[in-house]
PDB file of N, CA, C and O in Angstrom:
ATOM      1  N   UNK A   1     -10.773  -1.685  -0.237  1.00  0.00           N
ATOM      2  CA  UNK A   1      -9.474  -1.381  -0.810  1.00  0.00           C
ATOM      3  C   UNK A   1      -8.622  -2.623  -1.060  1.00  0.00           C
ATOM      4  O   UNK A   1      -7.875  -2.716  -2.034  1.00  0.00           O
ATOM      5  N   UNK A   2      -8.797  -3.763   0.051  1.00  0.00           N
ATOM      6  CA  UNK A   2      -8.078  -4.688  -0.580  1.00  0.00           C
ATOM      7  C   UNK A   2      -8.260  -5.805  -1.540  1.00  0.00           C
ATOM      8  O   UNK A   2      -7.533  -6.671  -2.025  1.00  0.00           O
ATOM      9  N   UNK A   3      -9.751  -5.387  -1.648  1.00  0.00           N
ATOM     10  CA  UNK A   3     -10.513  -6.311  -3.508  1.00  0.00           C
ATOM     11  C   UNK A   3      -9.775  -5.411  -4.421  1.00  0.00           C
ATOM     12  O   UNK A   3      -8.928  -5.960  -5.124  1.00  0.00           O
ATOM     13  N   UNK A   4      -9.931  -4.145  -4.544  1.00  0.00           N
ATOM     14  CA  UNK A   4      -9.304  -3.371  -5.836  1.00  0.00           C
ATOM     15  C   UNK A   4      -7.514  -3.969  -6.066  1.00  0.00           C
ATOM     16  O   UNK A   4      -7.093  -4.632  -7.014  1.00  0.00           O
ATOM     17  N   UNK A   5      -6.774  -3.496  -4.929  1.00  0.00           N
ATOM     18  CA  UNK A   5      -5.256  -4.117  -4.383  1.00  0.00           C
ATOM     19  C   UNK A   5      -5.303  -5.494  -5.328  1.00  0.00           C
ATOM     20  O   UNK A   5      -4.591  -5.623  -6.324  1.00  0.00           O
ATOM     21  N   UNK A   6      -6.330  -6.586  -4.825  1.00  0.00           N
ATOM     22  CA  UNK A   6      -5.814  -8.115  -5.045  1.00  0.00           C
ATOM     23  C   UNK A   6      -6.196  -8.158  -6.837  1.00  0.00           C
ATOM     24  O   UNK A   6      -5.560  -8.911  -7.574  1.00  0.00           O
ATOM     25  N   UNK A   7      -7.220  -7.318  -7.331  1.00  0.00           N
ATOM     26  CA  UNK A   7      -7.356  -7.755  -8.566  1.00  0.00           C
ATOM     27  C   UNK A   7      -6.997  -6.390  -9.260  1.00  0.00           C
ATOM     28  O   UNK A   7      -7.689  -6.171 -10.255  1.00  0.00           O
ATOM     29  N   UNK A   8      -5.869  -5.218  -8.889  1.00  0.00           N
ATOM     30  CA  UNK A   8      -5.048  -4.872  -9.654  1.00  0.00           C
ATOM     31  C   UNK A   8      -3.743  -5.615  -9.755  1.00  0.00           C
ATOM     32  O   UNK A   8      -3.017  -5.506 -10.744  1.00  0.00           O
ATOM     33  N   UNK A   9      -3.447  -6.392  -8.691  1.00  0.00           N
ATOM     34  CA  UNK A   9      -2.168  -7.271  -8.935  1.00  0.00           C
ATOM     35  C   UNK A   9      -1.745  -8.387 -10.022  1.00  0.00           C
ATOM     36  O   UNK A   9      -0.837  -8.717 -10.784  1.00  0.00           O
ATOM     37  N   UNK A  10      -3.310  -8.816  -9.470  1.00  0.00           N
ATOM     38  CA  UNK A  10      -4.180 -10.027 -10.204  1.00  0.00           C
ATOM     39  C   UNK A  10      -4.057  -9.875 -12.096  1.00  0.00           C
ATOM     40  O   UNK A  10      -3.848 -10.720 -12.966  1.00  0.00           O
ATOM     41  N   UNK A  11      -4.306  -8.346 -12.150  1.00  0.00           N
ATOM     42  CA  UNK A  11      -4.527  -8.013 -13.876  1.00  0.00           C
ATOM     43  C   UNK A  11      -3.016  -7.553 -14.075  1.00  0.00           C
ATOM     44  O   UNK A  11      -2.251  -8.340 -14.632  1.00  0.00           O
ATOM     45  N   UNK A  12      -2.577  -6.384 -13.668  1.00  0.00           N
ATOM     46  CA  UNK A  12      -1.422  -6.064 -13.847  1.00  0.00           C
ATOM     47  C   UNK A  12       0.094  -7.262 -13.715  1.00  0.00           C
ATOM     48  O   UNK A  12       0.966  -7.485 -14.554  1.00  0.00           O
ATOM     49  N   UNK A  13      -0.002  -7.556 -12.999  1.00  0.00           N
ATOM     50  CA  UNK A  13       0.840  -8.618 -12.589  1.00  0.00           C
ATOM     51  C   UNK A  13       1.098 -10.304 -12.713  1.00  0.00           C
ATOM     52  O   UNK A  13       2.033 -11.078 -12.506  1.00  0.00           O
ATOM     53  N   UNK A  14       0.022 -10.367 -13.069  1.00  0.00           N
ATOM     54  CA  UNK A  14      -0.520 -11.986 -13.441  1.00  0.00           C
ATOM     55  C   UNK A  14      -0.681 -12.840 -11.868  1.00  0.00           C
ATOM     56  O   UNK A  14      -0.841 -14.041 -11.648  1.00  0.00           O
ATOM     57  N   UNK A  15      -0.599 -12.012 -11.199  1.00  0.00           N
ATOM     58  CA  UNK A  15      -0.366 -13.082  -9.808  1.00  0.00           C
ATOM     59  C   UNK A  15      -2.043 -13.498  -9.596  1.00  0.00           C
ATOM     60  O   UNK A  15      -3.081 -12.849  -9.727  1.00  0.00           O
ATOM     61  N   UNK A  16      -1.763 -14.826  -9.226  1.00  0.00           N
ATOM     62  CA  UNK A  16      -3.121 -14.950  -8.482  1.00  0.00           C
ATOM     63  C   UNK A  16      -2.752 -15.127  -7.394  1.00  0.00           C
ATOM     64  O   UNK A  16      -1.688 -15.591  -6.984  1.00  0.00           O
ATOM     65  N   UNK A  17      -4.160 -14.536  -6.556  1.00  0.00           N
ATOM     66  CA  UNK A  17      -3.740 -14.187  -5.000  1.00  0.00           C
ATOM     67  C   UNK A  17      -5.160 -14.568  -4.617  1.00  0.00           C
ATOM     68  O   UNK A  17      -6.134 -14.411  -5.353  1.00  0.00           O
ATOM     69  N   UNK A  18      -5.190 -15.245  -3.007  1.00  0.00           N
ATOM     70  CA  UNK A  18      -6.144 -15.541  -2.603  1.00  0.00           C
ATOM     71  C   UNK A  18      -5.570 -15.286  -1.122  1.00  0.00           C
ATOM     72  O   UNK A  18      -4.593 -15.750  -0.535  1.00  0.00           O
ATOM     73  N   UNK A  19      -6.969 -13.987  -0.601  1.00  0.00           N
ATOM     74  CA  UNK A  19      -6.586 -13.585   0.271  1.00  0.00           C
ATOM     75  C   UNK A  19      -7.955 -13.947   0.958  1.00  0.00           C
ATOM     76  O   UNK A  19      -9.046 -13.548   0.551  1.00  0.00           O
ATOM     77  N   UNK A  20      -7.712 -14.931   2.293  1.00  0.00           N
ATOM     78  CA  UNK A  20      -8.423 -15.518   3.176  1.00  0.00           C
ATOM     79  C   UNK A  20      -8.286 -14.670   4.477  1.00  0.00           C
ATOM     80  O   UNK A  20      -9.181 -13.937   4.898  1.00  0.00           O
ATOM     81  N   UNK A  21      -7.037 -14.851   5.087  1.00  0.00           N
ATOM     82  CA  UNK A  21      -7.082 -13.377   6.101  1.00  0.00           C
ATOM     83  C   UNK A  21      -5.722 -12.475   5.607  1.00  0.00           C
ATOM     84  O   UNK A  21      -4.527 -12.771   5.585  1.00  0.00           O
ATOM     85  N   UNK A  22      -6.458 -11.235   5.222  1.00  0.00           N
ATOM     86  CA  UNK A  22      -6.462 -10.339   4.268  1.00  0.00           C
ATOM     87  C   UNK A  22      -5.251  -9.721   4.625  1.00  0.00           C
ATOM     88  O   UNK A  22      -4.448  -9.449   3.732  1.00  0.00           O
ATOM     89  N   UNK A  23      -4.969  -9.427   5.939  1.00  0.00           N
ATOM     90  CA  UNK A  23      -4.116  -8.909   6.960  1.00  0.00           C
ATOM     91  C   UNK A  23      -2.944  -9.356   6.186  1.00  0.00           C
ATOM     92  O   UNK A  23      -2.226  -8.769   5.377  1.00  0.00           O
ATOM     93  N   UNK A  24      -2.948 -10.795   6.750  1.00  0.00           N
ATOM     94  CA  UNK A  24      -1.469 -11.694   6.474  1.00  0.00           C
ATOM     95  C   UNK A  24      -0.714 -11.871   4.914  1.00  0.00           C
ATOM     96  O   UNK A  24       0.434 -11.593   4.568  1.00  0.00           O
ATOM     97  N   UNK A  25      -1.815 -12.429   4.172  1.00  0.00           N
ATOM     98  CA  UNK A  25      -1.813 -12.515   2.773  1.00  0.00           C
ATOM     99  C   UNK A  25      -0.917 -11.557   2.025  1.00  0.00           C
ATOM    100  O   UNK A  25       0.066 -11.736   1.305  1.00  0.00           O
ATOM    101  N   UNK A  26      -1.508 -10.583   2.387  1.00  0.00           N
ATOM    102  CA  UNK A  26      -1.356  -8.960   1.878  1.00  0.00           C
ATOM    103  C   UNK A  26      -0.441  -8.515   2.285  1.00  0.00           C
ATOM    104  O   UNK A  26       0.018  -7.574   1.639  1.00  0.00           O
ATOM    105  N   UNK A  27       0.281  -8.940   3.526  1.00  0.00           N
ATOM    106  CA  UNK A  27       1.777  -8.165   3.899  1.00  0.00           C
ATOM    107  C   UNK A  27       2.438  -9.185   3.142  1.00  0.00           C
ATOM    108  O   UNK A  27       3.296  -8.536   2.544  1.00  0.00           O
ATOM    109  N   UNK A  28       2.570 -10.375   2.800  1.00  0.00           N
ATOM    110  CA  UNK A  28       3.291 -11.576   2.359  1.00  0.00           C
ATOM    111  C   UNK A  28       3.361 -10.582   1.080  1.00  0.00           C
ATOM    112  O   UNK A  28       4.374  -9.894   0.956  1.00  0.00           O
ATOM    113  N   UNK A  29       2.459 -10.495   0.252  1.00  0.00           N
ATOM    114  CA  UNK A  29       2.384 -10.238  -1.251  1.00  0.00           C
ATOM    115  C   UNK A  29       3.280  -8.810  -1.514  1.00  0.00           C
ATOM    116  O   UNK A  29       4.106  -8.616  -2.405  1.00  0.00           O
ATOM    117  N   UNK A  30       2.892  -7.993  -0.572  1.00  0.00           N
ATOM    118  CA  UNK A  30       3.419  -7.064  -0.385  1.00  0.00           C
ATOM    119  C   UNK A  30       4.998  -6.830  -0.096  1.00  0.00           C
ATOM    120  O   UNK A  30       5.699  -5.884  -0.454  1.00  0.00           O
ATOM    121  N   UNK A  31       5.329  -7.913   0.618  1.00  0.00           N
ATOM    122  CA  UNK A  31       6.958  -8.160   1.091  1.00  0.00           C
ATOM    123  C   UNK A  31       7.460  -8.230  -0.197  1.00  0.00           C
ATOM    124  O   UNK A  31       8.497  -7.663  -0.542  1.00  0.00           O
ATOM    125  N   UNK A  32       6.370  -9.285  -1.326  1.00  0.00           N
ATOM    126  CA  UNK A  32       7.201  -9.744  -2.294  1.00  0.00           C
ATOM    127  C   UNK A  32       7.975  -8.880  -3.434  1.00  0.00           C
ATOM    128  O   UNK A  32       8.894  -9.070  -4.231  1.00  0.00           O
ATOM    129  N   UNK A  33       7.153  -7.897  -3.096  1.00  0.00           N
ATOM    130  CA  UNK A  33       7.394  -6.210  -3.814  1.00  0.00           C
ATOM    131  C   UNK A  33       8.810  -5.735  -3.311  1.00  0.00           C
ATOM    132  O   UNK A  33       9.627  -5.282  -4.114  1.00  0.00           O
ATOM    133  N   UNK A  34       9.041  -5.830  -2.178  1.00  0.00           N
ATOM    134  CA  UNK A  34       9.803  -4.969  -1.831  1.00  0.00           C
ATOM    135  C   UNK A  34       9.473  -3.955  -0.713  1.00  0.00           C
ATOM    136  O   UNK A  34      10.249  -3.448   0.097  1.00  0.00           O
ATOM    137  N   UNK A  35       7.694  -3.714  -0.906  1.00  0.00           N
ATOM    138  CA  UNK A  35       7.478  -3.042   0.463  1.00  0.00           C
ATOM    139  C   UNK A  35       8.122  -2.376   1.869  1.00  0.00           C
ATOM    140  O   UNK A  35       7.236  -2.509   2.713  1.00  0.00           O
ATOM    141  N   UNK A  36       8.465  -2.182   2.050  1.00  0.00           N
ATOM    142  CA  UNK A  36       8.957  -2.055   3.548  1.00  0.00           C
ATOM    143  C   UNK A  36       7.899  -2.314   5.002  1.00  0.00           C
ATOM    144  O   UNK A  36       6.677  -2.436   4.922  1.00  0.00           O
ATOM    145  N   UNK A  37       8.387  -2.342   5.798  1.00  0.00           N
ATOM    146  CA  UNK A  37       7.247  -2.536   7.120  1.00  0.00           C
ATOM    147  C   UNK A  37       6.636  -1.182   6.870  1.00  0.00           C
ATOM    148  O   UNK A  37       5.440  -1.112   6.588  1.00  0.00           O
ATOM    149  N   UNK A  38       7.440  -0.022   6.963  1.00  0.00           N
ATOM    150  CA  UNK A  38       6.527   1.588   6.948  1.00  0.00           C
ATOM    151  C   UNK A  38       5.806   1.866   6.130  1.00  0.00           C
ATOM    152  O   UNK A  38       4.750   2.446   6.383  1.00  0.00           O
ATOM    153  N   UNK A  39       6.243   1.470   4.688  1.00  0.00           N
ATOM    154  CA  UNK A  39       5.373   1.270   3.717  1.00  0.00           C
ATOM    155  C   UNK A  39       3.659   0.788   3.570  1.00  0.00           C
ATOM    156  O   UNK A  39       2.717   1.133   2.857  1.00  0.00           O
ATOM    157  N   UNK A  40       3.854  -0.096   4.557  1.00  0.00           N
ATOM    158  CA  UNK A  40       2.872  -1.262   4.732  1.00  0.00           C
ATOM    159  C   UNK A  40       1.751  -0.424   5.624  1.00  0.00           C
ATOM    160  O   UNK A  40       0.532  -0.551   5.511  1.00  0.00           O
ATOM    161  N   UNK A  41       2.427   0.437   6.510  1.00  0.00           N
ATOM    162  CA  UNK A  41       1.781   0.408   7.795  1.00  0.00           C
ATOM    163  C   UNK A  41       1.063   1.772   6.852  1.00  0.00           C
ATOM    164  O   UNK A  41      -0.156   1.814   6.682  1.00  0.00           O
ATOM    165  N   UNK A  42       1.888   2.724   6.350  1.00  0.00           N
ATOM    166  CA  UNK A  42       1.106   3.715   5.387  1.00  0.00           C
ATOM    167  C   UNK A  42       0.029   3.400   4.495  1.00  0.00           C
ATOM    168  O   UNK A  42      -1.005   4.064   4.427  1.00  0.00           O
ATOM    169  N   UNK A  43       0.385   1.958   3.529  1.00  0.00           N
ATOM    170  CA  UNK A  43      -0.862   1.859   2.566  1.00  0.00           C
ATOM    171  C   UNK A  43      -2.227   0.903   3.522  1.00  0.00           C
ATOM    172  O   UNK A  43      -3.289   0.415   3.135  1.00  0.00           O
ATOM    173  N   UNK A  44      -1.616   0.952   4.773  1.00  0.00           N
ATOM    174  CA  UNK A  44      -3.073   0.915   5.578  1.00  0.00           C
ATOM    175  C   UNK A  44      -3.915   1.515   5.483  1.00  0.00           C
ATOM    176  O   UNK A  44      -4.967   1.404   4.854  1.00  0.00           O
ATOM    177  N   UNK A  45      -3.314   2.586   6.439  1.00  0.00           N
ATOM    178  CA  UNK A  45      -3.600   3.961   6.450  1.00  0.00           C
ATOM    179  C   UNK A  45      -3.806   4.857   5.437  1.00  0.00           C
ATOM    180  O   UNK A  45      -4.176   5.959   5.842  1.00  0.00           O
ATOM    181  N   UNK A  46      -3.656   4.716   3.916  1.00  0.00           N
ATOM    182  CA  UNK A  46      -4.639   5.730   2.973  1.00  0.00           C
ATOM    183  C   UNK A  46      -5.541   4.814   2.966  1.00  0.00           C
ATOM    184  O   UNK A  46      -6.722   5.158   3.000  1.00  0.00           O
ATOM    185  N   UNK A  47      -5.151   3.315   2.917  1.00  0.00           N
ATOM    186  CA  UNK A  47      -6.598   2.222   2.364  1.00  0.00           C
ATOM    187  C   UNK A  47      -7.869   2.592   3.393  1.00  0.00           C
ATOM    188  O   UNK A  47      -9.012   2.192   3.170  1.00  0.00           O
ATOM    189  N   UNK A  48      -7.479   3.476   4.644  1.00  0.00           N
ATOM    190  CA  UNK A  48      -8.556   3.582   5.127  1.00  0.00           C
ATOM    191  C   UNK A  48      -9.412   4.835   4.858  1.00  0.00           C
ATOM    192  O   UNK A  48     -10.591   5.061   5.128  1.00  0.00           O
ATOM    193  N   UNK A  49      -8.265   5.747   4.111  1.00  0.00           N
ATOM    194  CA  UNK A  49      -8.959   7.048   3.736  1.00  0.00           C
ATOM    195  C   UNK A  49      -8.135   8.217   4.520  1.00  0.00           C
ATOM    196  O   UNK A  49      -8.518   9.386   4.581  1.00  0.00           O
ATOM    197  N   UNK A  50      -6.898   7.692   5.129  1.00  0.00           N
ATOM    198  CA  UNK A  50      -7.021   9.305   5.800  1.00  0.00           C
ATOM    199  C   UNK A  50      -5.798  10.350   4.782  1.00  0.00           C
ATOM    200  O   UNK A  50      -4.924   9.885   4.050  1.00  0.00           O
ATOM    201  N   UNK A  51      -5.969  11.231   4.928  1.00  0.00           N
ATOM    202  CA  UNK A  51      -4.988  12.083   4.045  1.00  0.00           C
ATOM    203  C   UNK A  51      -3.597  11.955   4.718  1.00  0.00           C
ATOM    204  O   UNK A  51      -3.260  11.422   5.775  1.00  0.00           O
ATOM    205  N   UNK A  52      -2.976  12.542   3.870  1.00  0.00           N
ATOM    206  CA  UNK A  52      -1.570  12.217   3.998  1.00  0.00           C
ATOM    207  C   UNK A  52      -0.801  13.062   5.604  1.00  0.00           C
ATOM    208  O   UNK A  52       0.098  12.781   6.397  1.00  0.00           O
ATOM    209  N   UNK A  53      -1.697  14.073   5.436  1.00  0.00           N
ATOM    210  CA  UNK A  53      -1.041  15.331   7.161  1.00  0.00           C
ATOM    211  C   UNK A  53      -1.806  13.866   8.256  1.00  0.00           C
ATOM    212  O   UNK A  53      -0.899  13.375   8.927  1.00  0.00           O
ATOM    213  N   UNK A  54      -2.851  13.332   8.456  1.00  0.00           N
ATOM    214  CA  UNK A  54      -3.512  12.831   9.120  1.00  0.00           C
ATOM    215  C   UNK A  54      -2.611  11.483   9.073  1.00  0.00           C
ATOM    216  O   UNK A  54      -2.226  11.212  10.210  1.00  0.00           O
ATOM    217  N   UNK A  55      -2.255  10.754   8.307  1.00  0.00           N
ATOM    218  CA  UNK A  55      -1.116   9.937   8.414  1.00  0.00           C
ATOM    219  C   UNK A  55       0.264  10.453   9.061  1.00  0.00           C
ATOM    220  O   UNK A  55       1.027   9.573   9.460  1.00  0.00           O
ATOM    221  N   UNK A  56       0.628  11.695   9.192  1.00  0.00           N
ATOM    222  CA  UNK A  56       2.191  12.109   9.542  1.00  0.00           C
ATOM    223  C   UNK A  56       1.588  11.904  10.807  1.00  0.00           C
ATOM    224  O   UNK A  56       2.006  10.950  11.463  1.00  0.00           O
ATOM    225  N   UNK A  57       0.495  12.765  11.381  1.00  0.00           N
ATOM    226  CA  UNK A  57       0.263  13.094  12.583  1.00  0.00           C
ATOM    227  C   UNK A  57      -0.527  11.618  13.379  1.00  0.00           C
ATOM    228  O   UNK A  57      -1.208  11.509  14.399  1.00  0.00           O
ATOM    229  N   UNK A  58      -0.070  10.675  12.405  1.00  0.00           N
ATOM    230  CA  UNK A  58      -0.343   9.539  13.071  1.00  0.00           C
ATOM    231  C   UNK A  58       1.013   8.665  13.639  1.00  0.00           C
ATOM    232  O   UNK A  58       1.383   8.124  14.681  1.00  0.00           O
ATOM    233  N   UNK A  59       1.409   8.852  12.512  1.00  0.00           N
ATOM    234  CA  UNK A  59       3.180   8.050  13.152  1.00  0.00           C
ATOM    235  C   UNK A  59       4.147   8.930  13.152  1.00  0.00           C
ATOM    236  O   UNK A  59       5.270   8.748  12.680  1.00  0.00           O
ATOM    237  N   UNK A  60       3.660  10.116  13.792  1.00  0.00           N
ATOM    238  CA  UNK A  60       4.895  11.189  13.968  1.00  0.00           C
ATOM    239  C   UNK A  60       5.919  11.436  13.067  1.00  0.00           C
ATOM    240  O   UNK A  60       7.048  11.695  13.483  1.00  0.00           O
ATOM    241  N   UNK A  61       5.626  11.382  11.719  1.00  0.00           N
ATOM    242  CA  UNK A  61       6.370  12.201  10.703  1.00  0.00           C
ATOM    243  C   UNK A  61       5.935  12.946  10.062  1.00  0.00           C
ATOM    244  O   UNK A  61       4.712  13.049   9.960  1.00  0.00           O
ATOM    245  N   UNK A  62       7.044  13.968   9.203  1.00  0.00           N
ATOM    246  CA  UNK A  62       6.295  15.039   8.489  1.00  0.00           C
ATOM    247  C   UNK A  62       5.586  14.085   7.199  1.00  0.00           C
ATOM    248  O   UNK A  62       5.584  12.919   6.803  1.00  0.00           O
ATOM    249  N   UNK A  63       4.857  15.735   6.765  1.00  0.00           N
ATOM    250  CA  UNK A  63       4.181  14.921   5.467  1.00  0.00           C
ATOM    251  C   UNK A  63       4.667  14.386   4.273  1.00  0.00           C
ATOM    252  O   UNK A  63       4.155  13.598   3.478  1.00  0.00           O
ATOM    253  N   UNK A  64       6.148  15.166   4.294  1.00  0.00           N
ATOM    254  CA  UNK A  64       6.795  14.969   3.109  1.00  0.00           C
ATOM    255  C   UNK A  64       7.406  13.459   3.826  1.00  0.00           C
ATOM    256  O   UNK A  64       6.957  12.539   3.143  1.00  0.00           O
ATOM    257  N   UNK A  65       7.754  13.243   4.283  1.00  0.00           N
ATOM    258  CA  UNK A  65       7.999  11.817   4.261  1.00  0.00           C
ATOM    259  C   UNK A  65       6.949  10.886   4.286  1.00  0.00           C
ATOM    260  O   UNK A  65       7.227   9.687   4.295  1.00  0.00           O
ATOM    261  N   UNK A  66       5.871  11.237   4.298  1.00  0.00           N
ATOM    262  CA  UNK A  66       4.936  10.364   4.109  1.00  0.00           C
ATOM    263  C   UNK A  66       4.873  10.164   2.611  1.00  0.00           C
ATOM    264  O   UNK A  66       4.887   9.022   2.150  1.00  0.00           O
ATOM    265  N   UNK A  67       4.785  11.505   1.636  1.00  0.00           N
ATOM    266  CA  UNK A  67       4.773  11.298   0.636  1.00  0.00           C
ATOM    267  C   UNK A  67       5.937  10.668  -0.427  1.00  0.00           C
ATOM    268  O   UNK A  67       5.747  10.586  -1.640  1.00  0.00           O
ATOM    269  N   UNK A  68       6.755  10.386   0.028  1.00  0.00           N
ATOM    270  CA  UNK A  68       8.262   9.738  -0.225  1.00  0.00           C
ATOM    271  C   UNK A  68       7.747   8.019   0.311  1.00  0.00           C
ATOM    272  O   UNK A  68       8.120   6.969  -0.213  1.00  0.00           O
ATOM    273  N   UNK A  69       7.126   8.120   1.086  1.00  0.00           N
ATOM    274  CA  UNK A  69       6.684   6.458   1.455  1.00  0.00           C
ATOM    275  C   UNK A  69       5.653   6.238   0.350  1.00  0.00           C
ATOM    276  O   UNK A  69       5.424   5.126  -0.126  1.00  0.00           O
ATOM    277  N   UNK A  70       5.197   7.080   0.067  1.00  0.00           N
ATOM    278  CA  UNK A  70       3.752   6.711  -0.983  1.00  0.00           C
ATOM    279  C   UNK A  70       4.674   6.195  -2.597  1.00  0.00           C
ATOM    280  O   UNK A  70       4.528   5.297  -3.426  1.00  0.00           O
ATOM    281  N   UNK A  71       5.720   7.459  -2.382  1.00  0.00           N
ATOM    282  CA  UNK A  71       5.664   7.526  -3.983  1.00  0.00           C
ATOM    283  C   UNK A  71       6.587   6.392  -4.189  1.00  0.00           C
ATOM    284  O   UNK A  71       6.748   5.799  -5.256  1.00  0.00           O
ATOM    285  N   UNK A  72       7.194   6.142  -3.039  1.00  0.00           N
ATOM    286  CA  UNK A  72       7.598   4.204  -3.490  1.00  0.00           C
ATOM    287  C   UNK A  72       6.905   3.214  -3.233  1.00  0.00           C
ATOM    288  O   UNK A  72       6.984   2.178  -3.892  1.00  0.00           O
ATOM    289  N   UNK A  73       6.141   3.365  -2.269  1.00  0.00           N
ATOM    290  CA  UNK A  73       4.721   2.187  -3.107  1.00  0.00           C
ATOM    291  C   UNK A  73       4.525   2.626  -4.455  1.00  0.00           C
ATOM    292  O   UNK A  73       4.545   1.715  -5.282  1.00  0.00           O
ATOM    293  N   UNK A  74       4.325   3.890  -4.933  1.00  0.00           N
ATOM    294  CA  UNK A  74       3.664   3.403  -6.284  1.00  0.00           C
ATOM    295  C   UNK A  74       4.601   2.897  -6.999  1.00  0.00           C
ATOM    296  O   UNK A  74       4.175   1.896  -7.576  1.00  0.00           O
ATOM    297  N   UNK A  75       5.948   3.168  -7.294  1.00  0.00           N
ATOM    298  CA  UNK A  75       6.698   2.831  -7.678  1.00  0.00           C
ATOM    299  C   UNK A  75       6.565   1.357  -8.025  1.00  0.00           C
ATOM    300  O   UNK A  75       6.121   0.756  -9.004  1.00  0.00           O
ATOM    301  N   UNK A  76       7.209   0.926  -6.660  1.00  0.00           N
ATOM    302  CA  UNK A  76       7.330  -0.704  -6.285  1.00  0.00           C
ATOM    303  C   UNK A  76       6.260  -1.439  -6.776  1.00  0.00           C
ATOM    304  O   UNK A  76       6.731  -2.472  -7.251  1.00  0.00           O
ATOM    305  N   UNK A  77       4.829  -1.414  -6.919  1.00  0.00           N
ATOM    306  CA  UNK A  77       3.382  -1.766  -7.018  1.00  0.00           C
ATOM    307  C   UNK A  77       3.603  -1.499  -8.794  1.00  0.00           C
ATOM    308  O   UNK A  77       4.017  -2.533  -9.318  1.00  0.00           O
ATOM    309  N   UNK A  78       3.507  -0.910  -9.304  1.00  0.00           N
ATOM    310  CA  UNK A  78       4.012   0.333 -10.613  1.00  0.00           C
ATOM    311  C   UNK A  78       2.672   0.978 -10.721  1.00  0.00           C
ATOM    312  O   UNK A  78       2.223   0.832 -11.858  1.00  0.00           O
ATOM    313  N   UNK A  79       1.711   1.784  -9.756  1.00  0.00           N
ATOM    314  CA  UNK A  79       0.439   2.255  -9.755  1.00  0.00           C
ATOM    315  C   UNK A  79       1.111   4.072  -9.602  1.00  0.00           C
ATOM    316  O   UNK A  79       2.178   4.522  -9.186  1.00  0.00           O
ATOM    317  N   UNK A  80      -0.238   4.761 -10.218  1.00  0.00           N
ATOM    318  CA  UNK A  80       0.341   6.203 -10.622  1.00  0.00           C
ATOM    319  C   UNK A  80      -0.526   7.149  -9.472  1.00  0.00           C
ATOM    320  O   UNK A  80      -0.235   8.294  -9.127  1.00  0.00           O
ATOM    321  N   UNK A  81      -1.672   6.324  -8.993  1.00  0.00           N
ATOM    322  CA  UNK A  81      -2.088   7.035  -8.240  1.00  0.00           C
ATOM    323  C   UNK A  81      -2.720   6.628  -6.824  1.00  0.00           C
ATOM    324  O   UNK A  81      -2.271   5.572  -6.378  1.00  0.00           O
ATOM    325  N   UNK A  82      -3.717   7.299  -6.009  1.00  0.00           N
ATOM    326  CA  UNK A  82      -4.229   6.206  -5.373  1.00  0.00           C
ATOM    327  C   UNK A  82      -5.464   5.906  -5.493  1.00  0.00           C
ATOM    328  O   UNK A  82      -6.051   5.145  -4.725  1.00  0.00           O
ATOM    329  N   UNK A  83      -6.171   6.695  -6.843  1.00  0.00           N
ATOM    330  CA  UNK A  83      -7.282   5.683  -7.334  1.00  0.00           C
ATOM    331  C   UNK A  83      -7.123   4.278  -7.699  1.00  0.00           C
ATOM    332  O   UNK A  83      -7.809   3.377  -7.217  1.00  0.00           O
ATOM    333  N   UNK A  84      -5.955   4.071  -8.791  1.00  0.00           N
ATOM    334  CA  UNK A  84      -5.017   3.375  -9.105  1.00  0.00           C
ATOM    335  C   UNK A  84      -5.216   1.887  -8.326  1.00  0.00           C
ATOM    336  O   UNK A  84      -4.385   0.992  -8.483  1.00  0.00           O
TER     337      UNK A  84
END
């Protein structure tokens, strides 16, 4: 997930990004967005696959706020989905 991430930024965005440890890089790039920390800690957590109830019931919120965290990543990122 974070090869697709670095070279949709990469095309969409013109940024070049070179992500060595992927972790760090990637919250930096991500800050530069606008991201938020919760934000961050969410597009972990789909990058790993889990659905959105499985994310609430991970950091103790409902789902609809999970999906309010998503839909401003896409926003912020300007991606429509999370194939995207």
């Amino acid at each position: 997930p974070l090869f697709y991430l670095k070279r949709f930024l990469n095309y969409y965005h013109g940024r070049k990004l070179v992500i060595n440890n992927a972790q760090m890089d990637l919250g930096s790039v991500l800050t530069d967005y606008g991201v938020t920390t919760r934000e961050k800690e969410i597009i972990q957590l789909v990058c790993t696959g889990m659905s959105n109830q499985d994310i609430a019931d991970s950091l103790f919120i409902s789902p609809k706020t999970v999906k309010y965290h998503i839909y401003n990543v896409y926003k912020k990122l300007g991606v429509k989905n999370r194939i995207e």
